[in-house]
Every structure is written in structure tokens, then in C-alpha cells.
Steps between C-alpha positions, in 0.01 A plus 500: 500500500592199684292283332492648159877439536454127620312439214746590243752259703264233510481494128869546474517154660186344369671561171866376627327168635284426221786333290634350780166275544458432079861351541383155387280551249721741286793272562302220326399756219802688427736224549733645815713386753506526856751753427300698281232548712717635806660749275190575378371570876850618587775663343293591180252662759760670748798639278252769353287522833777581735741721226250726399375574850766683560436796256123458514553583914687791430236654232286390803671694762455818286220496283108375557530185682141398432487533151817268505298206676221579220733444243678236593140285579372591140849382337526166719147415465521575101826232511271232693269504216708449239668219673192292407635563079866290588580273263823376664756564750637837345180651470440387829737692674522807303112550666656406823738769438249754374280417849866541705509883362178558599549331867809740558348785541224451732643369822764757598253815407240314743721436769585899479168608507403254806829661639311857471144384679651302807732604786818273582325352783236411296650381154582160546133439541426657218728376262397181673093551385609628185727138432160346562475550152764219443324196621195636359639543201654126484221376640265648207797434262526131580146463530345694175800370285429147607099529477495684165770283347359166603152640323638728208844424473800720611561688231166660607558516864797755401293709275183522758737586808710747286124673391434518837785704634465701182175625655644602838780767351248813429291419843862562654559842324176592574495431901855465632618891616888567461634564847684765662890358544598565880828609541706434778871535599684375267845279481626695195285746402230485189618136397281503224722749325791331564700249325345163450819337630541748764122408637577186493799511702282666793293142529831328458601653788167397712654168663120422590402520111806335379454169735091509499575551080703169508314289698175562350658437164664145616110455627362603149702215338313268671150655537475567103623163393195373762262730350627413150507156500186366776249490223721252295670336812091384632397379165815339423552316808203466648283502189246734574328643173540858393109671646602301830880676563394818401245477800704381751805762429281736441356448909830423609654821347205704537427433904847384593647795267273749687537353867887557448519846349272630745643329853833571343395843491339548799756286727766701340346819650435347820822405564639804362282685793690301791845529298551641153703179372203311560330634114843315377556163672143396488552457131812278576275265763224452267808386176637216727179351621379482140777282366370195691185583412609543104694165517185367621280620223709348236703163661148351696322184332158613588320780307296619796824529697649681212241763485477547842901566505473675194233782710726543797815582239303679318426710761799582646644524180309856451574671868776678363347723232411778769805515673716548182312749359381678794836520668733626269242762410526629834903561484552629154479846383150592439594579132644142456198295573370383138919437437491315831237258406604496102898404662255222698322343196842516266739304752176283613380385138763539356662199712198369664234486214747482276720196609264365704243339261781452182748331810229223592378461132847410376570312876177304410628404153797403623342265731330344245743443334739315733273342717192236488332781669377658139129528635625640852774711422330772551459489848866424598567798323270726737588334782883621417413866414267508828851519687574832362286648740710394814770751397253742420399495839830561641533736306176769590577358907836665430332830376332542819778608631568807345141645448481693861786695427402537149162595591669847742680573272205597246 
């Protein structure tokens, strides 16, 4: 199940990071702007992501949660394809949209499901394995994309990857068993029955989801703009051809993507052995060391230097996917746990993929604009979005706080 379900993410994100690398090469064909692009990553991308996971979560937490993940990888993938027919920026991101509705879907009935297999004390390492599938995902998205497109072009580098995912959706339906949901005490009875606003309120309420919900959203803004823009920012700056970037992200996102989740993960639940906090605050550790790190990446000269940096952020940038999906799972209402992670992806796309991207594509612009910096804008502009991630931290360190009590009380 685990890795059935790890696949499907992986080609949720191979699919999310393929445009990101085939930035350049569509900007010189369609004619777009820096701003373009990062809505086209971005808001385009997140306002339909994060708004329709909302309802999708709550089919989820009644109905069939695996033939939910099936259908959203069949609709995505079917999107990718077609990206590959855009003749211009419209077209462009009314695929983008079409492969946002499928994307909404799977992650909150997955993170249910996980819910149903693991234990508490053992769920933050498994949501950890399972976001394996992210830097897996971006590494095979930057890489394919970059290798296919520098030998085909990338019109068919969307169609192959989008064919490929296609393929995946009935070996899903076939193997992946529906789980029984465990019930346990809850806050406010069935909350799947009640009022969407009413369920809601009940995370509202969770001072550890509210403050670990905030910071990793402040964290987002900087961590998709990175993701979004590194492909562009390397062959920009330090004019490195297409094939070439879309090797090096794809190891630096791939192993330093994977590293993260996974100590992130398993430090969290370490910690959280000695004192339950500690599944909270290591997220908040591993945010401020990476903003040096970040700065690094994008301010230093020297392109090994740069990569090197650009490893360690990366790295650290990922140890918080466990922790916020594994902790709040453990103090909501059992019946809340698809709304729980669709209430994650809305507030965290929504502002972090969302802004993120568009924010430094227009910041970049502006730059360029204003500046005899038109070549190098681009990296001033990271370096000032990087600093989002210092509140961000403050933020989830706060959290810790509150998730002992929260924690006896479920």
C-alpha cells in the first residue's frame, strides 16, 4: 500500500516539476515573462489545487478513498499530456489548471489511508517514507523533462510523462485495498457529518495546528519559489545548458530531498520519544539553519560552492513534511483526517505555491527593470524570499508548545 501510494505522489510531483525545469525554453517559444512563468508554476497551479481539496477530502472522508487517488492520477496525468498541444500562455494554464483538479484529490485521501495502517507512534515515519515520493518525483521530473526536452523537445517531454502516469491509475485500482477507518474518541463526535465550518473550527482551535499551519506556510513561500525558479536561476546566471541543470537539480532534489524528509521524519520521532515537543521544534531547527545555507546557494560567485549550498538547503528545506502531516493527524478527530490534510494543502498552496513562484517572478522583473542587474536579477530576488523562512521557523518553535497538552487531551 505504501508504495503503491508513493508512487502515485511521485508522479503527482514529477508532473508539478516538469514545467518548472522547461521554464526557459517555453519562455523563448511562447513569448512570456518572468511573471508569466511564476503564475504559471504558482497561482495558476495553487488556486484550483488548494480550493478544491477541500470538498474532494470530504468525499474522501466518506466514500472509497482509493478509487479517489485513482482518479485523480488518471485526470492529472491526462492534463500533463495535453500540455505538450499549448499554443500560448492561455492554453498553457488552462492544462495547468486541468492537472491542479486532478492533484487535489489524491493527497488528503492518501494521508487518510496511511492514517488507517500506522499507529501514532509510528506515523510520522510513515508519512515520512511515503514523502519519499517528493524528491523522487522532482528528481525524475527535473531529470526526464530536461533529458527528453533537450532530445525531443518539451512539448514531448509533457506528453511522454503524462502517458506514463496514465498507465499507473488501473495498477492502483487493481492492488491498493480500501482500509478499515479506526475510530477513536472523538473531540465532537462524527465530524464528518458535521458542518464544514463547524469541522473546521475544531482544528482552529488546535493551537499546535494553527502555529505549525503558519509557519510551514511562511516556509512554503520560500521553498516553492526555490523549487520554481533553480532551473532558470543556474542557467541564467551561471549559464549551464538545459540536459546539464536538469541533472544537477534533479541529484540535489532527489538525494538532498530524500535525506531531509526521511531524518526529518525519523528525528522528529526520536525526539518525540524523550519529549513529545520534540516531533515539532525539530522542524523549526532544521528552517533556520537552511537560510544561510539558501543565501549561499544563490549570492556565492562560484558554481561548485553554489551547488554544494544549494544540497545542504535543499535538505533541510524538506525535514518538515513528516512532522506536519504526521502530527496534526495524531490530534484531530479520526473522522477529520483527509479535511486535516486538504485544510493543509489549501492554506499551504494557496499562499506558498501560489505567491511564492508569481512573488519572485514579478520581484525578478522588477529588478530588471530598475537595476543594471537585468541578467542577475533573479538571484537577488531568491535571496529576498529565502528570508521568509526565518519567521516560519518561529513560528512551528512556537507550536511546540502546545502539542503535549494537545496530545492528552485526544
Amino acid at each position: 500500500m505504501l508504495v503503491l501510494l508513493g508512487l502515485v505522489s511521485m508522479f503527482n510531483y514529477i508532473d508539478r516539476t516538469v514545467l518548472s525545469v522547461l521554464q526557459e525554453p517555453i519562455k523563448r517559444e511562447l513569448h512570456l515573462s518572468d511573471a508569466q512563468l511564476g503564475l504559471l508554476t504558482g497561482l495558476a497551479f495553487a488556486l484550483f489545487y488548494a480550493t478544491l481539496s477541500l470538498p474532494i477530502a470530504r468525499l474522501a472522508d466518506r466514500m472509497n478513498r482509493r478509487n479517489i487517488v485513482a482518479a485523480s492520477l488518471a485526470t492529472w496525468s491526462a492534463m500533463t499530456a495535453l500540455s505538450g498541444l499549448a499554443t500560448g500562455f492561455g492554453s498553457l494554464v488552462a492544462f495547468r489548471i486541468g492537472v491542479a483538479l486532478g492533484e487535489a484529490g489524491s493527497v488528503p485521501a492518501s494521508h487518510s489511508i496511511i492514517a488507517d495502517y500506522y499507529p501514532p507512534e509510528k506515523r510520522v515515519t510513515a508519512v515520512a517514507l511515503w514523502g519519499l515520493a517528493l524528491p523522487a518525483g522532482i528528481m525524475l521530473g527535473y531529470a526526464s523533462g530536461g533529458w527528453i526536452a533537450a532530445a525531443l523537445g518539451w512539448r514531448l517531454a509533457f506528453v511522454v510523462i503524462g502517458l506514463a502516469g496514465l498507465v499507473l491509475a488501473p495498477v492502483v485500482m487493481l492492488l491498493v485495498r480500501e482500509p478499515a477507518r479506526t475510530i477513536s474518541r472523538e473531540r465532537s463526535g462524527d465530524a464528518a457529518s458535521v458542518p464544514l465550518g463547524v469541522a473546521i473550527g475544531v482544528l482552529w482551535r488546535l493551537r499546535t495546528y494553527r502555529y505549525m499551519l503558519a509557519g510551514t506556510t511562511l516556509h512554503a513561500f520560500a521553498q516553492y519559489a526555490m523549487m520554481s525558479w533553480s532551473a532558470p536561476f543556474y542557467m541564467r546566471v551561471h549559464h549551464l545548458p538545459l540536459a546539464e541543470v536538469a541533472s544537477w537539480l534533479a541529484l540535489m532534489n532527489g538525494l538532498g530531498g530524500a535525506l531531509g524528509i526521511y531524518l526529518g521524519g525519523r528525528l522528529s520521532d526520536a525526539a518525540g520519544t524523550h519529549r513529545p515537543a520534540g516531533r515539532v521544534w525539530v522542524s523549526a531547527v532544521a528552517m533556520l539553519l537552511m537560510v544561510p545555507a539558501a543565501l549561499a546557494q544563490f549570492l556565492a560567485p562560484s558554481l561548485p560552492v553554489s551547488l554544494a549550498c544549494g544540497f545542504i538547503a535543499t535538505m533541510l528545506m524538506f525535514f518538515y513534511y513528516g512532522p506536519i502531516v504526521g502530527v496534526p493527524q495524531s490530534i484531530v478527530p479520526a473522522r477529520t483526517r483527509a479535511l486535516t490534510s486538504a485544510v493543509t494543502l489549501l492554506v499551504f498552496n494557496l499562499f506558498g505555491l501560489g505567491l511564492g513562484p508569481a512573488v519572485t517572478g514579478a520581484l525578478s522583473d522588477h529588478l530588471a527593470a530598475n537595476s543594471a542587474i537585468q541578467d542577475t536579477s533573479l538571484r537577488y530576488a531568491l535571496a529576498i524570499v529565502v528570508l521568509f523562512s526565518v519567521a516560519g521557523a518561529l513560528s512551528i518553535g512556537w507550536a511546540s508548545r502546545f502539542y503535549e497538552a494537545e496530545l492528552r487531551e485526544r
